[in-house]
N, C-alpha and C positions, 0 to 999 in steps of 0.2 A: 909075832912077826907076820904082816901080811902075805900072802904068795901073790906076786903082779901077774903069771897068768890064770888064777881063779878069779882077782879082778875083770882081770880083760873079758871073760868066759862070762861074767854076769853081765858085764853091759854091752855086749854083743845081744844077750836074750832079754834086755830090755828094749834096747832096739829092736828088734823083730816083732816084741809083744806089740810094741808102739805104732809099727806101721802098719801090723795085722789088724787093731782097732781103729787107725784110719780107714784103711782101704773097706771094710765092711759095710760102711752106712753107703758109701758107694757104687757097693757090688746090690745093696739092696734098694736104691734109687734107681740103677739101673734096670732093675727085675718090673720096677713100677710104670714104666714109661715106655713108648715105642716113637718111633716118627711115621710120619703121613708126608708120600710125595703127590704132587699131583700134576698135571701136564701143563697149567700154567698160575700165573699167581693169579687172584681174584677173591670175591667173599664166596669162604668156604665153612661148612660148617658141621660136625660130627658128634654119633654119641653112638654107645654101646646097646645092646639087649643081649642078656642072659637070663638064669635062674639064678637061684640065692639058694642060703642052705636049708628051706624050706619050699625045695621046687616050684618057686614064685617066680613072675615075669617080672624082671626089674627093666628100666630104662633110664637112662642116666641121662642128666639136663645135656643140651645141646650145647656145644661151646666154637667157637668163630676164630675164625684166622685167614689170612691175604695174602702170606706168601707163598711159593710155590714148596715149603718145606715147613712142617710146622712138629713139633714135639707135641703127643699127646699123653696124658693119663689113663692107664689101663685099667679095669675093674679089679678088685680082689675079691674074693672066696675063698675064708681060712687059710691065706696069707698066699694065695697063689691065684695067678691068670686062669679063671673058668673057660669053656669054651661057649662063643659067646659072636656075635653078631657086631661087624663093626657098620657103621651109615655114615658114610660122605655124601653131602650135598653141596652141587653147585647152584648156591642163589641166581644165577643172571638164566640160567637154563629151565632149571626148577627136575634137574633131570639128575640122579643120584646111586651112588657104587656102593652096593651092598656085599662086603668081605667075608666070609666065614672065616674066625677062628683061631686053630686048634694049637692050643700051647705044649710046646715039647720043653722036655730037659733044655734049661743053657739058650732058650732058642733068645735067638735078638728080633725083637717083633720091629720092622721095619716094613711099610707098605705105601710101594710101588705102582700107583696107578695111570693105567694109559687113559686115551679118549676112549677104546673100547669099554671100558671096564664101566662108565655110565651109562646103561644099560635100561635101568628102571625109571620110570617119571615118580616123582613123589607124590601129585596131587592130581586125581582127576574127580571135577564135579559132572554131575549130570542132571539135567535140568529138565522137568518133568510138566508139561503143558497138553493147555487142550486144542487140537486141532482147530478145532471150531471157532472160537475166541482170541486164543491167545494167553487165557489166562492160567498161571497158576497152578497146579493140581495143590487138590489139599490130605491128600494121602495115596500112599501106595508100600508096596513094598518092593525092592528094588535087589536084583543080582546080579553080579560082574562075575562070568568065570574068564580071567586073564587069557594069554598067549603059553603060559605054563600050567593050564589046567586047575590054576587054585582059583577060590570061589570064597566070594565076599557078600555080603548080603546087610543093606541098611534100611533102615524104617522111615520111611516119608512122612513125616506128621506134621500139620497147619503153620507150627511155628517156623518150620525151613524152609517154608516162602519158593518151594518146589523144586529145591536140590538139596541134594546128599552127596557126599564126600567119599572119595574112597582114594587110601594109601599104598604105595608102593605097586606099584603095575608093572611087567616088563613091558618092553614095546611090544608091538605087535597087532595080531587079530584079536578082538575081546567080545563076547557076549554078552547083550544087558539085554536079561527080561525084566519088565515092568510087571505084576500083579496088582489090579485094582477091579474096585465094585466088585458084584457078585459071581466071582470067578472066572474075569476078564483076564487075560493078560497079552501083552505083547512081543516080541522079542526084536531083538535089532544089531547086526552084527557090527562091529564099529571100529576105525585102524588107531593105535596109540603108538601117534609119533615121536620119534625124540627131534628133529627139527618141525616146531612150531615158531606161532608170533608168540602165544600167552604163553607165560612161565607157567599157570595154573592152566590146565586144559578142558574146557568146556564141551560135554554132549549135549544139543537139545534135541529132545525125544518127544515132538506133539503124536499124542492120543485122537487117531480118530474115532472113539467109541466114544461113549459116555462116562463120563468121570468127573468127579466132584473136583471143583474149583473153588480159588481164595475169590471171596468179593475187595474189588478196587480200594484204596485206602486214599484213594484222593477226597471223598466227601470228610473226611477227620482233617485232612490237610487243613480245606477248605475252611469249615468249623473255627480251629485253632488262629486261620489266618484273618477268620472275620472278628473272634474278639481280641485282637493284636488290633486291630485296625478302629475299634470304634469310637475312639477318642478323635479320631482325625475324621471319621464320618459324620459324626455329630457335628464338626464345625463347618462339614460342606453342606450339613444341613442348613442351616444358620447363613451362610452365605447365599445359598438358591433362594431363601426366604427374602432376604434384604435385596438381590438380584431383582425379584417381583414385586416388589412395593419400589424400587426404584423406577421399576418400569413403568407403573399405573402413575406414579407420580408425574414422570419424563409424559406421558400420552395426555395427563388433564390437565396441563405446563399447553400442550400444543393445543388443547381444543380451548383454552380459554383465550388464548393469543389468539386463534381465527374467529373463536366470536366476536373479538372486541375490533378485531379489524374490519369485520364485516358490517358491525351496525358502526363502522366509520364510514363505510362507503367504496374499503377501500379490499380490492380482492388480491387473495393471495398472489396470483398468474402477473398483476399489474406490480405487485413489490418485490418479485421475485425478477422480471424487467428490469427494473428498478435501482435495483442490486447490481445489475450488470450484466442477470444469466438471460442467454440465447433462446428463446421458447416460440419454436417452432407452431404456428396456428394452422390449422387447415381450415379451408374455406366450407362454411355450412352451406347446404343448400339453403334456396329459399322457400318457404313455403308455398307451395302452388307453384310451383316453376315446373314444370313438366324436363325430367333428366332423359337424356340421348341414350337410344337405345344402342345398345351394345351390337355391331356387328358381327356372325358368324359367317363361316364358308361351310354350306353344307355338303361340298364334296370331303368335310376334313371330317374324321369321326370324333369327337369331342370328347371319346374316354384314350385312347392310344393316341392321339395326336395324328394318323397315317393318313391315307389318303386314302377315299372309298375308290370300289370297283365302279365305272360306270354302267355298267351293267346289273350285274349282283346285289350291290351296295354296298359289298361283305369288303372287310377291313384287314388289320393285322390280327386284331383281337377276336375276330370270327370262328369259332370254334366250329370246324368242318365235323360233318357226321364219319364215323368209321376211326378219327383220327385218336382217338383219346388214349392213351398207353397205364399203365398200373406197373407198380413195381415190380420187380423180377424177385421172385422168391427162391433162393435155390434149395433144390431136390434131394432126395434119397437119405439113405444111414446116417446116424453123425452120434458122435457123443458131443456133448453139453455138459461144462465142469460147472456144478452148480454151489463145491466147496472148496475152500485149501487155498493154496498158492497162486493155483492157475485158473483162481474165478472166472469165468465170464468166455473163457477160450472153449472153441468147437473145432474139434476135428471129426473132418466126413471119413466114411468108410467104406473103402474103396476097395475094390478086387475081392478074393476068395479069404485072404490070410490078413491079419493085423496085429504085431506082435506092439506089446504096453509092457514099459519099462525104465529102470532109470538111464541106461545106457544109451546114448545119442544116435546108433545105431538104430535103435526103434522105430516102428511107424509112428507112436505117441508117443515122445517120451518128457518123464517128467526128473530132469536131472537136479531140481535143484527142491527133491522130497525126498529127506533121506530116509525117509518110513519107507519110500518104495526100492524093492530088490532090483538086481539090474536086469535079468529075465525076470517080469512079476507075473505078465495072464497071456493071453493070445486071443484072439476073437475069428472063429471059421463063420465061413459064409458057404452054405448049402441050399442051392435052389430059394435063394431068398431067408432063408432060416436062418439066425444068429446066435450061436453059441459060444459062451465065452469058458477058458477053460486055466484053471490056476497052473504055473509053470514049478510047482512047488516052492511059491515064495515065503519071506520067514514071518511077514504080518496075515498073508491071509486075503483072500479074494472077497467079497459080501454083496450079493446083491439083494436089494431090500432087506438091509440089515443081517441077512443070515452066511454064516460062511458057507464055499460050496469049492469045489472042484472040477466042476464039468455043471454047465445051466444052461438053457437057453433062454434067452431071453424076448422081450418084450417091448413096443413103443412104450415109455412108462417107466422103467425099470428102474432102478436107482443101485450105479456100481461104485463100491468105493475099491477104490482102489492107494495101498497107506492112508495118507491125509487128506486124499483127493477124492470126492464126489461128482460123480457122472450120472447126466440123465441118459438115455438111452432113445432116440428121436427117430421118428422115419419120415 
């Protein structure tokens, strides 16, 4: 005989078992997932960096989403969230929120981001050229210490066409020295903003030292375009040719028509009449007819047309003694930009003090060479003496090529100053 409540007792614990093996795969989908908010919907796009269980750098593919709330896939490490590096990037900015982290017991990983929280740009190139030209560099070695003190460093070689790439940057002040030739280097202090135009953010750093450059790729162009092309130039060959034999033919077409006109009797000018056209004759002299001699007035001077002095003789065109003038040269100090940007520009040097810089404030200044610091040199003037003297800038003062700190200088002299080359004149 059954007992009905030992029945009852078993299928209460079979229910329980039953909902306990539901709720499971759930409680462990949950442990696998987190959500991403972000302050507005848009193309958004995320991926992890941790170790693995062979303290290796993993990075997991990037994956995309548009709305303002998106469910993501967590990493696992022996079946648990590592601690680990979360990167959201906003495509239309190019600017991206770098999360730490750190998993607790039970925690619900749910991440809550404002506008603050974009903070870092993902891409800045840096574009490495010669002052001089324009062209290129075809090697260097290159270092970004960020706004946070971390320090990045890429190898410029002929194939990257003279930029290098560098990731994750906070905003901020950055420093990039440039290393090239034979223990050259430059440095350049530079702002990474988070409101720009470019989503990818561009340094150009022109070199005005010496430094190897790519050669032009337009003769390959060229090359390439000329045998694309000489199917179609052989046939204008071909044309120009039958152009000139149409010509000789069309001109011995006309001399044989006026020869045979003329041993007619009959001259082109009469059948050209003839025809109908107007042919204005001018009247020949006769031979022997003695022609009127042409009237002058010798009070008029026959090269200016004016009227003589009767007196003097003398005209408009009389070049009096004493009167004769030469151009005005103007005097004293000056620099002469003889490279860079501001080719061809002279500024004179005036008074005791002349401060050069990029800041508009300056007596010279060169605001749109961002090689120059915004205090870069000064130039004193002592009893006629000119010494120019560096302000402690980050490229460096040189005259005739050599750095210096304090020089006087010379009519002659050649200053660069960043990208800009100055003669030195008196």
């Amino acid at each position: 005989m059954r007992c009905p409540r030992l029945e009852g007792a078993t299928s209460m614990r079979k229910i329980i078992l039953l909902l306990l093996v539901m709720a499971c795969p759930f409680e462990l989908l949950a442990a696998n997932t987190g959500v991403i908010v972000v302050p507005a919907a848009g193309e958004h796009y995320y991926w992890f960096s941790y170790l693995d269980v062979n303290d290796k750098q993993v990075r997991t593919c990037p994956r995309g989403f548009k709305d303002k709330k998106a469910t993501v896939d967590l990493p696992l490490v022996k079946d648990a969230v590592p601690e680990c590096k979360l990167f959201v990037l906003d495509a239309k900015t190019g600017n991206e929120a770098i999360i730490e982290v750190q998993p607790k017991k039970g925690q619900q990983f749910k991440f809550e981001l404002k506008p603050g929280d974009f903070d870092t740009v993902r891409r800045v190139e840096v574009a490495i050229t010669s002052a001089a030209d324009g062209r290129p560099a075809a090697g260097a070695v290159v270092t970004l210490k960020d706004s946070a003190g971390n320090i990045q460093t890429q190898v410029l070689e002929p194939t990257a066409k003279g930029i290098v790439q560098f990731l994750d940057l906070p905003s901020g002040v950055a420093k990039v020295t440039v290393n090239y030739g034979e223990g050259f280097s430059m440095s350049q202090d530079v702002e990474i903003p988070l409101d720009r135009e470019a989503r990818v953010m561009r340094i150009n750093l022109p070199i005005a030292g010496e430094i190897e450059t790519l050669e032009t790729t337009a003769p390959e162009k060229e090359t390439t375009r000329n045998k694309e092309e000489t199917p179609g130039r052989s046939a204008s060959r071909y044309d120009w040719i039958s152009g000139v034999i149409g010509l000789i033919i069309f001109v011995l077409i006309v001399y044989v028509a006026h020869r045979t006109l003329s041993d007619r009797g009959v001259r082109f000018l009469n059948l050209l009449r003839r025809l109908g056209v107007d042919i204005k004759s001018q009247e020949e002299p006769v031979p022997g007819q003695a022609q009127p001699a042409q009237q002058t007035d010798p009070t008029i001077c026959p090269f200016c047309g004016g009227k003589k002095d009767p007196v003097t003789g003398a005209c408009a065109c009389t070049i009096s003694p004493g009167t004769a003038t030469g151009p005005v040269v103007s005097s004293g100090p000056r620099l002469v930009a003889t490279q860079g940007t501001y080719l061809g520009n002279i500024y004179p040097l005036e008074g005791t003090l002349v401060t050069i810089g990029r800041e508009e404030s300056c007596d010279i200044a060169f605001p749109r060479d961002p090689t120059v610091s915004r205090k870069h040199a000064r130039l004193v003037n002592e009893n006629g003496e000119w010494t120019i003297h560096d302000e402690g800038s980050s490229n460096g003062t040189f005259v005739n090529g050599v750095k210096v700190s304090d020089q006087a200088i010379k009519p002659g002299d050649e200053i660069t100053i960043g990208s800009t080359r100055l003669r030195f004149e008196v």
